[in-house]
N, C-alpha and C positions, 0 to 999 in steps of 0.2 A: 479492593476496589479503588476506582482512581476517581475524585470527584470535582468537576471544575465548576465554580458556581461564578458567575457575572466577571470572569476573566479576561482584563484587560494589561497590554503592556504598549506605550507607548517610548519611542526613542524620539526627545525634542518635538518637531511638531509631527513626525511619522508615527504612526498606529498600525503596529503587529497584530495586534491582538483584541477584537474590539468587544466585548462584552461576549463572549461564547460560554455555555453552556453546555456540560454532555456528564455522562460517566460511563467509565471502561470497567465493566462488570466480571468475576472473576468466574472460570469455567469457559470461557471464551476467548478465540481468537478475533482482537477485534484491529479490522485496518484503518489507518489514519492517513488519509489521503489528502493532496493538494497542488495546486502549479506550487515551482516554486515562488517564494514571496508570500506563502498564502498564510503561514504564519506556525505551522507544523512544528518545525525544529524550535522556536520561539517557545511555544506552548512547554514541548517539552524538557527543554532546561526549564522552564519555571516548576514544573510539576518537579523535579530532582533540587530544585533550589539552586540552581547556578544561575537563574536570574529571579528578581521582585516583581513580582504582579506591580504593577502601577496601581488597579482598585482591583477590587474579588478577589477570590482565592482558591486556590486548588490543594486537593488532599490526598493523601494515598492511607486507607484503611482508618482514615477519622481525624488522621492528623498531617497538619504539612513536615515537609520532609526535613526538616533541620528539627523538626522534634522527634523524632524516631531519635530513641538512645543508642540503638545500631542499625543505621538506614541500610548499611551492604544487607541485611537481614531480610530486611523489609521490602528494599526496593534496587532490583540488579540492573544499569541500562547499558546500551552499548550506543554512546550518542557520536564518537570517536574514532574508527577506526586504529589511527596512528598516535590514538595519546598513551605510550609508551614508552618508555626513555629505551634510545634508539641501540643503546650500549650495552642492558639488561638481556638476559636472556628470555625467555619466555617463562621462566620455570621461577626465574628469581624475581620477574615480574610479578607474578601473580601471588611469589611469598610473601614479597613487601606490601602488598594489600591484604595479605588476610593475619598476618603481625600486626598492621595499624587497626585491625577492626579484630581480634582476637577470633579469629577462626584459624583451627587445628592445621597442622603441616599437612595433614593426610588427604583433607578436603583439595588443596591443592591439584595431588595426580589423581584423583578423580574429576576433577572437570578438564584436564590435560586429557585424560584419555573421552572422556565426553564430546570434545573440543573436537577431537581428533587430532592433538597436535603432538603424541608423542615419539616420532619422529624428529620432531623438530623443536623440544623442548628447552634440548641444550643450546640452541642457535640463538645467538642475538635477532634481538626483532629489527634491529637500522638492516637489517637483509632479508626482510621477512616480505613478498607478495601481498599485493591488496587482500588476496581471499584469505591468508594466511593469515594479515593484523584481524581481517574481520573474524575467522577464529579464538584469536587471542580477546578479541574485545568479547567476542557472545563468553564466554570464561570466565574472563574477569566477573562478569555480568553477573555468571551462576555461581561464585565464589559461596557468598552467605546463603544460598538453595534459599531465592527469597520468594515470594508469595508473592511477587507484581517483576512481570519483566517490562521493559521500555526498550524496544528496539528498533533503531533509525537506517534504514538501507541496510538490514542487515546479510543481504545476500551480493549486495555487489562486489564483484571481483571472482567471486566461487564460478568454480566449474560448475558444469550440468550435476555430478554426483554431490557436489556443497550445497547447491540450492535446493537439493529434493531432502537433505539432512535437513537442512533447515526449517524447511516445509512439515518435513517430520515431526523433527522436535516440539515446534514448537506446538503445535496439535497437541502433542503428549502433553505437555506441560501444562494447558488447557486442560484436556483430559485430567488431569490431576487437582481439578479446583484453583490453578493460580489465573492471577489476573495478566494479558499478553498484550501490549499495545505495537501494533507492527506498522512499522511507518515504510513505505516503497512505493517507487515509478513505473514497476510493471506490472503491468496489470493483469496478466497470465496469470504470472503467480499466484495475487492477493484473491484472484478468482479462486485457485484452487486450495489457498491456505485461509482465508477467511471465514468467520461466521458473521459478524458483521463490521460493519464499516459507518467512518463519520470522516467528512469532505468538508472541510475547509478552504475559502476561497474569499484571498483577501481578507481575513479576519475574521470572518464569521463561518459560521455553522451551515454548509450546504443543502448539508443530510445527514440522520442519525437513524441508521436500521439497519436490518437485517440485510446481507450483502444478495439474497435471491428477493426481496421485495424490490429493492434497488432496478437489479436487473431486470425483473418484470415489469417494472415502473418504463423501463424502454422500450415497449413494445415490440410486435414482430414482421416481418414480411414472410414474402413468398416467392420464390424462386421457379419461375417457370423455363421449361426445357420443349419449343413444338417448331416444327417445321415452316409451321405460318407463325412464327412468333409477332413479323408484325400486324397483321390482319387478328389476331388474338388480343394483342397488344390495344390495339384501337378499340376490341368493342369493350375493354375490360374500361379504360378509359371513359366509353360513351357510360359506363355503372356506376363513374364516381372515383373510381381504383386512380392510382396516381403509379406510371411503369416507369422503368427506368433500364436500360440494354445495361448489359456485363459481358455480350459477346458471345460466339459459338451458336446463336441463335436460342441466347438467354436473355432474360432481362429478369428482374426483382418488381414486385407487385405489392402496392401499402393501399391501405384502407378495406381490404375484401380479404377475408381468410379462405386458405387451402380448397375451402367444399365449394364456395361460391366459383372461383376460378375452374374449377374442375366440373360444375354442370356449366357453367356458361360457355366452354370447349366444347361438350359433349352434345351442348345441343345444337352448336354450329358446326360440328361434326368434324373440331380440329383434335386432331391428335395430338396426344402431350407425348414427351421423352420423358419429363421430367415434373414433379410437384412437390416441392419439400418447403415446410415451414422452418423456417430461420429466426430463434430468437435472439437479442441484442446481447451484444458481447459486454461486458465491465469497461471494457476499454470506450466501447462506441457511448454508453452513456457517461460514464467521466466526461469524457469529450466534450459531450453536448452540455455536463452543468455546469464544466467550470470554462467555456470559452468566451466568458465575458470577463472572465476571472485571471488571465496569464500575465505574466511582466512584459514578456519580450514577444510579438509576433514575430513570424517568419514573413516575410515575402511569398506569394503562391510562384510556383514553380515556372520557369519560364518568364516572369518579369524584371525587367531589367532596373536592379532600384539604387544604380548610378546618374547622377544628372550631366545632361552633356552639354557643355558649355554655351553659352548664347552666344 
């Protein structure tokens, strides 16, 4: 279990980190989401020890991580993609970490063939592909077969058949009683590898639940398909319903569920094509709770955000 109690990191007068609470309970895949800036990667080198909480304190299993007598044991992360000397092969990489923390030569080609990386064992990693270090890093990671994984972006760069390994794994590993903290941008994914999730934004604690309460918590619309879409449109409107077109003589329907829309048709005697309830996707509610929460806005499309000379 990973346990962060009143966790704060401050750099000078900047605040990463501002008093956050949670814990990543083991038998779970749990995702850790945020814009960037929001304080995620922070958190987690503190949780590994490569940085100091400024106040509070975070723990993995009752103790912070430079007291673990063998934290590769304890706690595997993959925060790095490319932190591997560029010259090493992969194979003599991963031996030199488990010589510095006394784990057996054998353990080694077993997370190489885990890895999937035994192909390309013998290859120096300064020629190694994104998905490729990101292989080498989830390895390294499972080196001491530790009880708590920490893993930051660990599918970017993989192909379609790396991210569904990954997806895999990591479940299993869950499945297995270990504790999984999965840090990523897409949100597809974390939908379909999550059990739950905690959103950071700006430093604090967004939300900490169950990743289908979450998505419940977005609510849903309704998707209407009729020939009189706008004359339907309007009386759905005179009920309250708030429409919205999508085109093809569709539009999207909030405030009235599926049955309500379907006799107020029926009784004006309009035909539907179409009635499907639409619940909110991970992505569309991320969206909506951290957008007060991002670094950098974009510009909406089409505005022109050069100024042109007086």
């Amino acid at each position: 279990m990973i346990e962060a109690t009143g966790l704060v990191k401050r750099y000078g007068a900047k605040t990463a980190v501002a008093g956050i609470d949670f814990e990543v309970r083991p038998g779970l895949v749990t995702g850790f989401l945020g814009p960037n800036g929001a304080g995620k990667s922070t958190t987690m080198r503190m949780i590994v020890g490569l940085d100091a909480p400024t106040a509070g304190s975070v723990t993995v299993n009752g103790r912070r991580y430079r007291e673990h007598r063998a934290p590769l044991h304890e706690v595997g992360a993959l925060l790095e993609a490319k932190a591997a000397h560029r010259g090493r092969s992969a194979r003599n990489h991963l031996r030199v970490l488990a010589a510095t923390h006394g784990i057996p030569d054998r353990r080694v080609q077993e997370v190489i063939d885990l890895a999937g990386l035994h192909e390309v064992a013998g290859k120096r990693v300064g020629g190694f592909s994104l998905g490729m270090g990101q292989r080498l890093g989830i390895a390294a990671a499972l080196l001491g077969d530790p009880a708590t994984l920490i893993l930051d972006e660990p599918v970017n760069g993989l192909d379609p058949d790396g991210v569904r390994w990954v997806r895999t794994f990591v479940r299993e590993l869950a499945a297995e009683g270990r504790t999984v903290l999965l840090s990523s941008h897409l949100m597809s994914e974390m939908a379909q590898t999550a059990d739950h999730v905690i959103v950071l934004g700006r430093g604090r604690v967004l939300a900490d639940m169950p990743i289908g309460d979450l998505i419940a918590g977005g609510g849903s619309k309704v998707t209407v398909a009729s020939p009189r879409a706008t004359e339907l449109a309007a009386l759905l409107a005179a009920r309250g319903a708030t429409t919205a077109p999508t085109g093809d003589g569709r539009f999207d329907v909030s405030g009235l569920d599926a049955a309500a829309v379907g006799d107020l048709a029926a009784a004006s005697g309009i035909a539907l094509h179409e009635l499907t309830t639409v619940g909110s996707s991970l992505e569309e509610v991320y969206m909506a709770m951290t957008a007060d929460d991002v670094e950098y806005r974009s510009a909406p499309t089409g505005v022109d955000t050069e100024r042109t000379p007086a």
